[in-house]
N, C-alpha and C positions, 0 to 999 in steps of 0.2 A: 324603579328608581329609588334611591337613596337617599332618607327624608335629608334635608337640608335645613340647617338651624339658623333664623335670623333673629332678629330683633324686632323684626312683625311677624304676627304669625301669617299673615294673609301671605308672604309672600311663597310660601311652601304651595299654599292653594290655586299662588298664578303662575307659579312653574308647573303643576296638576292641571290645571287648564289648557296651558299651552300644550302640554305632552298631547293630552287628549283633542286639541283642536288637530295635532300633525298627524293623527290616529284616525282620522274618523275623513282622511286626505282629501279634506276642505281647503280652500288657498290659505296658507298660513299668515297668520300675522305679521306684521315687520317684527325684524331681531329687535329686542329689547336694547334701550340704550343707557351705559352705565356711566354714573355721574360721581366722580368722589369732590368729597370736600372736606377740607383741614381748616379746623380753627387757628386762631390765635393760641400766644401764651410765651412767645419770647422766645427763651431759650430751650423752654419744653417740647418748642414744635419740632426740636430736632427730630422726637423721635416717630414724627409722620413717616422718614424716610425708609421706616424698616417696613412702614403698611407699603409703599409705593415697593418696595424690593419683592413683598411677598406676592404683590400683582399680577409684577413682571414676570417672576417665575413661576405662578400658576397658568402663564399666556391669556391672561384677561386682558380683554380691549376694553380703553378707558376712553369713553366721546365725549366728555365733559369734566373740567375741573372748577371750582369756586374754591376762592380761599381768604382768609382774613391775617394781616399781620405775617407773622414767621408763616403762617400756613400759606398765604398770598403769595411770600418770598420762594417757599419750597414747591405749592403745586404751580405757578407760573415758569419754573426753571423746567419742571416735568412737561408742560403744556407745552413749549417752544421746540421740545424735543429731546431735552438730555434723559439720560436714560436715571432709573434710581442707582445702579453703581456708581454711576460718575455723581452723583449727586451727593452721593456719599465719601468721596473722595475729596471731592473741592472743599465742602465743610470741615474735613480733619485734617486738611493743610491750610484751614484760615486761620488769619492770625485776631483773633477777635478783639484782645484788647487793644489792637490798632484799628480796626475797624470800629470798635464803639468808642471813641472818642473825637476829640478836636483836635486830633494830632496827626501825624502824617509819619510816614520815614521818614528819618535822619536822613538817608540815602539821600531823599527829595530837598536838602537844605541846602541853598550855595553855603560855601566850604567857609565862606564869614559869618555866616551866622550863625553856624553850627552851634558854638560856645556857650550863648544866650538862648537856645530855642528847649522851649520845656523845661528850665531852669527854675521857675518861680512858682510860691503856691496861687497866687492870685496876681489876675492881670490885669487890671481896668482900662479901659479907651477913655479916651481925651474928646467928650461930645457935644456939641452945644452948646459949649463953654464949659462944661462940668466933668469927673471920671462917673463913669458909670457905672454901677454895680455888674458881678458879670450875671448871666441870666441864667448858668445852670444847663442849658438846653445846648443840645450835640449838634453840632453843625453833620458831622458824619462825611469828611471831604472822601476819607479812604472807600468811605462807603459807597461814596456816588459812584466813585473809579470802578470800586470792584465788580457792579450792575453795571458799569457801561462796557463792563467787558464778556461778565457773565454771558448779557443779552444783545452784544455785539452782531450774531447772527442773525437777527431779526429787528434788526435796523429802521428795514423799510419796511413792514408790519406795523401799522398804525391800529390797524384793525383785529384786536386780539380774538377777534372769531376763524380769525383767517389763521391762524398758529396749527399747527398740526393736532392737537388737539385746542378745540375751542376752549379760551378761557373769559373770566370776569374775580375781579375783586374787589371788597368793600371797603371806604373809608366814611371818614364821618363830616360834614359840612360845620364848619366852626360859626359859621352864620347862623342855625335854625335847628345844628343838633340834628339832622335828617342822617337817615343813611344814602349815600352815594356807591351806586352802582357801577364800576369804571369797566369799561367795556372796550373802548377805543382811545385812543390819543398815545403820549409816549410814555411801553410801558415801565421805562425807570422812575419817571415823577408818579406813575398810578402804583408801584409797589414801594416807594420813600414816602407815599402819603396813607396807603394802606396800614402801616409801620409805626407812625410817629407818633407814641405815647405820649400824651399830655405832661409837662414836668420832666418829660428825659429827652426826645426830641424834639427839633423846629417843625411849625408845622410849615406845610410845602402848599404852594401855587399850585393847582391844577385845572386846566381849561376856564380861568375864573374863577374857582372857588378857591378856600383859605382850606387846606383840607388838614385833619388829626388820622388817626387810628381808628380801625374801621368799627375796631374791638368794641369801643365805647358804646356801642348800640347793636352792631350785628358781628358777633367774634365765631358763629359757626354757621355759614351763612347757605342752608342745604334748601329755602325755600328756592334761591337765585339758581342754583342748579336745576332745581325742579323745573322750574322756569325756561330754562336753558332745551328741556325735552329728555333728563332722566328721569325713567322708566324703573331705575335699581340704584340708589343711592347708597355709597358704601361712606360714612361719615368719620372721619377721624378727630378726638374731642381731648387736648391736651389741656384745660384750663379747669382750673380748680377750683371755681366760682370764689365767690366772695367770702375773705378769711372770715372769721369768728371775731365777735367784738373783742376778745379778751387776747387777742394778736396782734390787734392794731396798735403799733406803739411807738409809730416816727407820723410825720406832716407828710411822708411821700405817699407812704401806705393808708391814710386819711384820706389822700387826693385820688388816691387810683381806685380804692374803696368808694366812692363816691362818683367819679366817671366813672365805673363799671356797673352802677347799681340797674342802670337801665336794661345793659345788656344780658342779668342775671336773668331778667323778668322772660326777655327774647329766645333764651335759652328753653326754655321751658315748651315754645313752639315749635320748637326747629330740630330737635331730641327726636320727636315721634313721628318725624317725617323720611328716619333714618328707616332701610331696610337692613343695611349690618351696621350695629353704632360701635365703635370701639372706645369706649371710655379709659384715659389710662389714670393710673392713680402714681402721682411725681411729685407728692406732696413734699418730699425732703430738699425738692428742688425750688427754686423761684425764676419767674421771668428773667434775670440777671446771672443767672447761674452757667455764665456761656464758657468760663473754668471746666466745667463736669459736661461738658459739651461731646465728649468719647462717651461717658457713660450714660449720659440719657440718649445719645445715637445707638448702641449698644442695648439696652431697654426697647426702644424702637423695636431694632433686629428682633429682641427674644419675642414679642410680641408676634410680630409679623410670621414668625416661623409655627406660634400657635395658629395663628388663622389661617395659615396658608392652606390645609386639607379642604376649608370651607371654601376658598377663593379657587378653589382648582376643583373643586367640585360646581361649582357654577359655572364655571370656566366649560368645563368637559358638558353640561346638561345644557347649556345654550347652542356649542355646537354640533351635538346629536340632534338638535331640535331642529337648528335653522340651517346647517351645517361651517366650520368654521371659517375661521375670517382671515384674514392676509394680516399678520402681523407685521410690520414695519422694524427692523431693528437698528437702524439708525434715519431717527426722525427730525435730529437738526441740521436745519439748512447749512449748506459746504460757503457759506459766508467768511470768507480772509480778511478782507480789503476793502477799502472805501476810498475812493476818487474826490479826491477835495479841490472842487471848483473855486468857491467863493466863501466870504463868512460872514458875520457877525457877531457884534460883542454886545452886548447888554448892561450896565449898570456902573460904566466906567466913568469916574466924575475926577478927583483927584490927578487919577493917573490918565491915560489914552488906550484907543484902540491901538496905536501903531506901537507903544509901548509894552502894550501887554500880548501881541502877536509875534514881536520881534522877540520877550523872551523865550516863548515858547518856539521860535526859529520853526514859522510854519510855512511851508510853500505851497503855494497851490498847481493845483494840476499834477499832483503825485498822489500817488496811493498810499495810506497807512494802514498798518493793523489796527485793532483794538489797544493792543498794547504800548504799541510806538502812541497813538493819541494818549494814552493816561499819560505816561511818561514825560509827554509834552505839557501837561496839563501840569504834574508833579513839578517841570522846571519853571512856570511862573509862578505856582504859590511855593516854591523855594525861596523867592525873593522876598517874603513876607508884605508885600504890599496888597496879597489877597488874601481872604479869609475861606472863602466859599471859591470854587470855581466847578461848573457844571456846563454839559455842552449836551447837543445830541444834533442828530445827523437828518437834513431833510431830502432827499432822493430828488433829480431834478430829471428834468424830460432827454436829458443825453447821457442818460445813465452813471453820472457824476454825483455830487453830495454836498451841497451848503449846509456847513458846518454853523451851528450860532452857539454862543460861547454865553453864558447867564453869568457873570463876575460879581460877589460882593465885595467891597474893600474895603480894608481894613482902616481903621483911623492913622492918622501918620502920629498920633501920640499916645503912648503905652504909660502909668504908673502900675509897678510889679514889685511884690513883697512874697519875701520866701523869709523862714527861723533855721537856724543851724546850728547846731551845738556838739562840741567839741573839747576835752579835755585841755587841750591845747590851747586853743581860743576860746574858748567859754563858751556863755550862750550870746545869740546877735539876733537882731532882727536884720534881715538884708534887703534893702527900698534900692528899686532902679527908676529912674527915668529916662526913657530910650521917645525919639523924635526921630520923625525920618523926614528930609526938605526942610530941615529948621532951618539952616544956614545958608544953603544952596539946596537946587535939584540933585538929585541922584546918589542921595548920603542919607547916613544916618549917624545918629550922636546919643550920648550915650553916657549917664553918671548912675553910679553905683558905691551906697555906702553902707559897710555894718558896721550897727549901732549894740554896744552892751560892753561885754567883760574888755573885748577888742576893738580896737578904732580903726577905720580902713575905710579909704575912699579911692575912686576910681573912677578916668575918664577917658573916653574916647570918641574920636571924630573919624568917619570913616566914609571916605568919597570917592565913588567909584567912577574910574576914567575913561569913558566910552559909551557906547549903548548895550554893548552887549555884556558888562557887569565883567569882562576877567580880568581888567587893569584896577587895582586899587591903590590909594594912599592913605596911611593911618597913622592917625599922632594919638600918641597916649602918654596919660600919665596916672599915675599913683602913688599912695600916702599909707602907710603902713604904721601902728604902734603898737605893739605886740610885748607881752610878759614871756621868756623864753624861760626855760629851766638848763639846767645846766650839771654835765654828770662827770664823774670820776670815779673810774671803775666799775662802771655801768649803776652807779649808786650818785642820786640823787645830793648836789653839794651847794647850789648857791640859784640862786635867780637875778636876772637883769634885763630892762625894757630896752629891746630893740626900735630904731625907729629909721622905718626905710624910704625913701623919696625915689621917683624915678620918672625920668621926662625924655621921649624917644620919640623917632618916626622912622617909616618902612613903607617901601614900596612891594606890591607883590604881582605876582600873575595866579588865575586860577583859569586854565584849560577848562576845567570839569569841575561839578559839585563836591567832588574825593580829591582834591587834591592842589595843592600850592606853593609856590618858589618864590621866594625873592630875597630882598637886602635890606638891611637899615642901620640904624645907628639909635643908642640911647646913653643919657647921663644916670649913671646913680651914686648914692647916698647913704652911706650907714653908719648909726651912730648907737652905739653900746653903754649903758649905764649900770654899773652892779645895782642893785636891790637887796639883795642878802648876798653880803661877801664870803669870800672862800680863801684861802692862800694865794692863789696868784687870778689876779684879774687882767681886764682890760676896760678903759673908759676912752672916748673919746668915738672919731669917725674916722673912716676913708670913703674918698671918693674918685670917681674915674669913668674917662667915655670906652666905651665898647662899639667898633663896628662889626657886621656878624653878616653870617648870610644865613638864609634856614631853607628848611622842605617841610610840607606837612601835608599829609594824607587822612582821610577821615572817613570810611566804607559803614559804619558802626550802625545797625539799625534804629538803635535805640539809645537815647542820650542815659537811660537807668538802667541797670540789668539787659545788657547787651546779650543778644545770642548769636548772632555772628557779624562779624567785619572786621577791617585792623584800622587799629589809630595809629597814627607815627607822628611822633616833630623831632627833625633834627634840626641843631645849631651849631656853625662855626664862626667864630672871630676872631680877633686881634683888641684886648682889652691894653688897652692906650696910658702912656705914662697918669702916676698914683698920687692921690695926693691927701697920706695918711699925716692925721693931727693927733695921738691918740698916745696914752700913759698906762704904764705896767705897774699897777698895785699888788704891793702885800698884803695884807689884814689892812685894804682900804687904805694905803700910805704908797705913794711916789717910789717906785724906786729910784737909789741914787746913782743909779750908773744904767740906765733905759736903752734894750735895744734895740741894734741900727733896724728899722725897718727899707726893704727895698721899695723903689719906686718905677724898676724898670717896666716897660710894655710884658703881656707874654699873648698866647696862643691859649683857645679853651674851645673846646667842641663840649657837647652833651647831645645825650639820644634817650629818647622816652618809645618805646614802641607794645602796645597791647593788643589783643587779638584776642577774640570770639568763635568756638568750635560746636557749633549743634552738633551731642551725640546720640542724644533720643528726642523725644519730644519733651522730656521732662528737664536733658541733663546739657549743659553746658560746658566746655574746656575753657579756660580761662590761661594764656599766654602772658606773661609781663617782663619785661625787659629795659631796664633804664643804669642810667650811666652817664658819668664826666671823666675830665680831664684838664685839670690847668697844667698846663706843659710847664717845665722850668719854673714850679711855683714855690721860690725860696725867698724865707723872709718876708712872705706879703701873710696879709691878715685880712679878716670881713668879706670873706670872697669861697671861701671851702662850701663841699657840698653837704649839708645837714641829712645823718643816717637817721631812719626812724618812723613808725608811726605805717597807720594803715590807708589814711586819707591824703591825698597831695593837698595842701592847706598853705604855703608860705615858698618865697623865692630859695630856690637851691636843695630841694630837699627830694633827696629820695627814700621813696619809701620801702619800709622790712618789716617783717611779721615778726615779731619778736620782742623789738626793742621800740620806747618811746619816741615821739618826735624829739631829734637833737641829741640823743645819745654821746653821738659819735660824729666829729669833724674830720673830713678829708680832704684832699687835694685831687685825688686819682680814685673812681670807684665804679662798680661795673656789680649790679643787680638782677640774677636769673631768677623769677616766679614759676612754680606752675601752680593748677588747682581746678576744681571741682565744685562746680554749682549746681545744687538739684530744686526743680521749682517744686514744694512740695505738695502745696495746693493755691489756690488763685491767692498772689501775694504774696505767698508765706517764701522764703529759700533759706538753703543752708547751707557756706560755703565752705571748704578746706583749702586750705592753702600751704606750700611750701617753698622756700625759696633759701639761696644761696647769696652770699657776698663776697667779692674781691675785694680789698683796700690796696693804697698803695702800690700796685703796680708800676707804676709810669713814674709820678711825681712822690715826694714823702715831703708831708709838714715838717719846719721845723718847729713847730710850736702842738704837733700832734703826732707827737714821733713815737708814743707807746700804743697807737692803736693795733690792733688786730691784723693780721693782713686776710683771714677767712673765718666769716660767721653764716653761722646755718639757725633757722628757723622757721615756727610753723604760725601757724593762726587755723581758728575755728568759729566762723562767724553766723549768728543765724537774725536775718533782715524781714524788716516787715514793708513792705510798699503802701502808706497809707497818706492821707490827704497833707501831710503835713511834710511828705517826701519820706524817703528812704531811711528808716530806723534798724541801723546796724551795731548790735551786742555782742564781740568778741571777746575770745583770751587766746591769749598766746604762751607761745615759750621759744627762748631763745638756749641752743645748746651750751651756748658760752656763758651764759649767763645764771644757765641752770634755775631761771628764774620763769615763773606762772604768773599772768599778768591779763588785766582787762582792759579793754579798750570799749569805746561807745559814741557812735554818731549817729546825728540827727539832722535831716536833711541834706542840700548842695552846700558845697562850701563857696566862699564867697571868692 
């Protein structure tokens, strides 16, 4: 036989043992049984899955798995039955930075809050009398979904010995610091508790205990296997032990430097109890590195493909020896559906049970997927009145499933601060405070003002009519005071403060989360003041009611750097007799013969529609399309659509790659984008952009009667995603203009 190289040498001597005990044709000993286990280490553990690949394809039989953290994560998906292809598959279509946050899809938003949700850098709760600091720590909602789908098949499995392959995984008791052996109960709370890094996750409830991350004391946990009744322990060890003092250089890497110090000591036992130790060396990586989540999956692989002659030589010498064993090639249970009898909710105080089952529209005595339950799960914390929502499935004597629902909720009082800065608007801070049941049940309300170069406040009250949240009625209003620039011949000529009021209400329906119709009416206000005068000005205001109907649709995954869905809002109306007060200056002087302005009613639609195309994993298509129309718009003023700018920032303005905000006034105008975003590494993008403009078609100003009727330009943007929101540094150029030009944002705009 063909010596075999482990990581002890005794083991080569008890595969010579055995040979020679089935030689000397004494009753043979039982088949040896083979134990693997995976540590910890975040995002490094991906690359366990290339040892589990190389396994499978040596036809080694695996009778025991332990695991700790990602390792708990990865060999518990193995143990239940999925195979390592597919295990490999699910990880390179997760979307991780939705998964490791406090955030959810867009998808998952009702279609009114879309707007507000993920907007802000910081959000405090309204608690005890006090806002509270936020805690830092990941609730993980997408997280809990994606395990309750993962492990959807083994539902009724309380008993993880009973899994097609036996498992166990460790976390740590936040009461005495012990390690905790999880063996049985449900296993999405025993691998969400296995998981929760002290400082990045909550820690989770499990059977009474307050449970952390197993890591903190046992992160390669090969005695528990041993224990378990492996015989051949094949160990997989992604962690990097304890950095170097002269690394350590934030309070996060201090704190985990310090919960790990125990588990460094543990290490040291658990190493030589390995018969093949596979130590990987990922050092350019970190726990957090789930960005390079192909490439340390891919490392994995190269790995696995080295040891596989060793695993298929084992493979082949166990069953010459004992002879071989019935491989199983699909070992997860054919689990669909679950019969939901009856339920429970847990931790509803605020709101009700009947209220929070009624969003989720759940009926009993019907069968659901896994997915149809997330989904439902996703349509009540859409409504933001929960923070957390967790459930799991209890199996009942009629082969039915009481559902009980664990709900945290949210405070009904948010204070939210985001910065923005903008050429146009300066720098701001932006403070919201949003209330939900301040005034009545079933609303929320809502003021928002940035504070700096620009003045802007806004308010809205928004009361949903029914129980089931798709009838709404919304009164808003806003206050705008804004420095505009002002151009002639695409060349910078004069400045004047805009100052815009607006006071409106709308009725809507919303069918679905994506999508919304209805009607309303608003009053607005505009008043013009030169600041640096030009030849011919304008001072004064018009004002005028508008009633309108609109549509709007919202699919968009993501409120930042969308990868796919389409956003749409359309608007049509009837803007209602004018009531312009307003003076045509020369060099800051009256003129003496001022013209007639019109005050008749006219017709105005506008359409905004953008769109999201995943082409790789890296590259994104970006669609944009917007556009107005004042029908018959002769003689009126304070009403054209402002051309310009990269950001949508202010009433009426569509934006172009090319030219500033406010360039260029029209009456009639119609904007085709396309472009290209590539994510270059976690955060980083870099976008191109091109797009097309009509002026003029339909209506022509008479007070804008030299504009263009077709401009073409480009833009080159490269964005950073960082705590402070979205840092976009472009230039552009416009062909007409023949001019190179920078643009720069900072953060959501207000």
């Amino acid at each position: 036989m063909v010596k075999f190289k482990s990581y002890k040498p005794g083991f080569t001597w008890l595969l010579f043992f055995l040979v020679s005990q089935s030689a000397s044709a004494q009753m043979p000993a039982p088949r040896p049984k083979i134990g693997v286990t995976l540590s910890g280490g975040g995002a490094k553990g991906l690359a366990h899955i290339g040892i589990l690949k190389a396994i499978d394809s040596a036809g080694l039989k695996v009778d025991y798995v332990t695991g700790t953290s990602m390792g708990s994560i990865i060999g518990s998906l193995y143990a239940i039955g999925y195979t390592a292809d597919s295990i490999e598959k699910i990880t390179r279509k997760i979307d991780w930075d939705l998964l490791l946050s406090n955030s959810v899809s867009l998808r998952s938003i009702f279609m009114e809050e879309k707007d507000e949700y993920s907007k802000y850098v910081v959000e405090l709760p309204w608690q005890n009398s006090n806002f509270r600091l936020p805690s830092g720590l990941l609730q993980g909602q997408e997280l809990w979904l994606k395990f309750s789908e993962l492990y959807f098949p083994v539902y009724q499995q309380k008993d993880f010995s009973q899994f097609s392959i036996p498992f166990r995984c460790i976390g740590t008791d936040v009461g005495n610091g012990e390690a905790i052996v999880m063996k049985d109960g449900e296993i999405i709370s025993a691998i969400r508790s296995s998981m929760a890094i002290p400082s990045v996750f909550t820690a989770i409830d499990f059977k009474g205990k307050r449970m952390v991350d197993g890591g903190i004391v046992r992160n390669f946990p090969v005695r528990d296997v041993k224990d378990m009744g492996a015989n051949i322990v094949i160990g997989s060890n992604v962690a990097s032990g304890l950095l170097p003092s002269e690394k350590v250089r934030n309070a996060l890497q201090i704190l985990l430097q310090i919960a790990f110090f125990r588990e460094a000591e543990d290490a040291k036992t658990e190493v030589p109890q390995c018969d093949i130790y596979i130590p990987f060396k990922l050092q350019k990586y970190t726990m957090g590195s789930f960005g390079d989540g192909s490439a340390i999956l891919d490392s994995g692989i190269i790995e696995g493909h080295k040891l596989y002659p060793r695993f298929k030589q084992l493979s082949d010498s166990l069953n010459t020896i004992y002879g071989p064993v019935e491989m199983v090639s699909n070992r997860l249970p054919m689990v669909n559906t679950a019969t939901i009898s009856s339920y429970e909710v847990h931790g509803v105080e605020r709101t009700s049970s009947e209220f929070f089952v009624h969003t989720m529209n759940l009926q009993l005595n019907r069968s659901y997927t896994a997915h149809q339950l997330s989904n439902m799960v996703r349509q009540a914390y859409g409504t933001r009145y929960y923070s957390r929502i967790t459930y799991s499935l209890q199996p009942q004597p009629n082969g039915t499933c009481k559902v009980i629902f664990d709900v945290t909720e949210n405070p009904f009082t948010f204070a939210k601060l985001g910065i923005h800065y903008n050429r146009f608007t300066g720098i701001g801070i932006i403070a919201n405070l949003t209330a939900r049941n301040f005034f009545v049940t079933n609303s929320r309300s809502l003021v928002t003002v940035n504070i700096g170069e620009s003045f802007r406040i806004r308010g809205e009250h928004l009361q949903y009519l029914g129980r089931l949240k798709n009838f709404a009625f919304v009164a808003e209003t806003q206050f705008d005071r804004l420095d505009v620039n002002s151009y002639d011949q695409y060349k910078q000529d004069g400045l004047y403060k805009q100052t815009f009021f607006k006071i409106g209400e709308k009725f809507q329906y919303s069918p679905s989360r994506s999508f919304t119709i209805g009607a309303g009416h608003r009053f607005e206000w505009v008043h013009y003041t030169p600041k640096i005068t030009k030849g011919l000005d304008l001072r004064g205001s018009n004002s005028y009611n508008t009633l309108y109907g609109f549509v709007g649709y919202n699919s968009l995954d993501k409120a930042i750097f969308s990868r796919k869905g389409v956003k749409l809002y359309g608007e049509a109306g009837r803007v209602l007799e004018q009531h312009p007060q307003l003076d045509f200056l020369t060099n800051g002087e009256p003129l003496p013969n001022p013209t007639n302005l019109s005050t008749e009613p006219y017709f105005r639609t506008t359409l905004d529609v953008e769109s999201y195309i995943p082409f790789s994993q890296r590259t994104t298509l970006l669609l944009n399309g917007q556009g107005g129309v004042n029908f018959n718009y002769k003689r009126n003023v304070l009403n054209e659509f402002a051309i310009g700018g990269l950001t949508k920032l202010f009433r009426n303005q569509i934006t172009f790659a090319g030219l500033q905000e406010g360039t260029l006034y029209t009456p009639a105008v119609a904007m085709l984008q396309g472009g290209v975003r590539v994510n270059l590494w976690t955060n980083n993008y870099i976008t191109g952009k091109a797009n097309i403009l009509f002026n003029n078609f339909i209506s022509r100003s008479d007070f804008f009667s030299n504009n263009p009727n077709f401009l073409s330009g480009y833009s080159l943007t490269y964005s950073y995603n960082f705590a402070l929101g979205p840092l976009e540094i472009s230039t552009m150029y416009c062909d007409q203009t023949k001019k190179l030009q920078w643009y720069i944002n900072l953060g959501i705009p207000f």
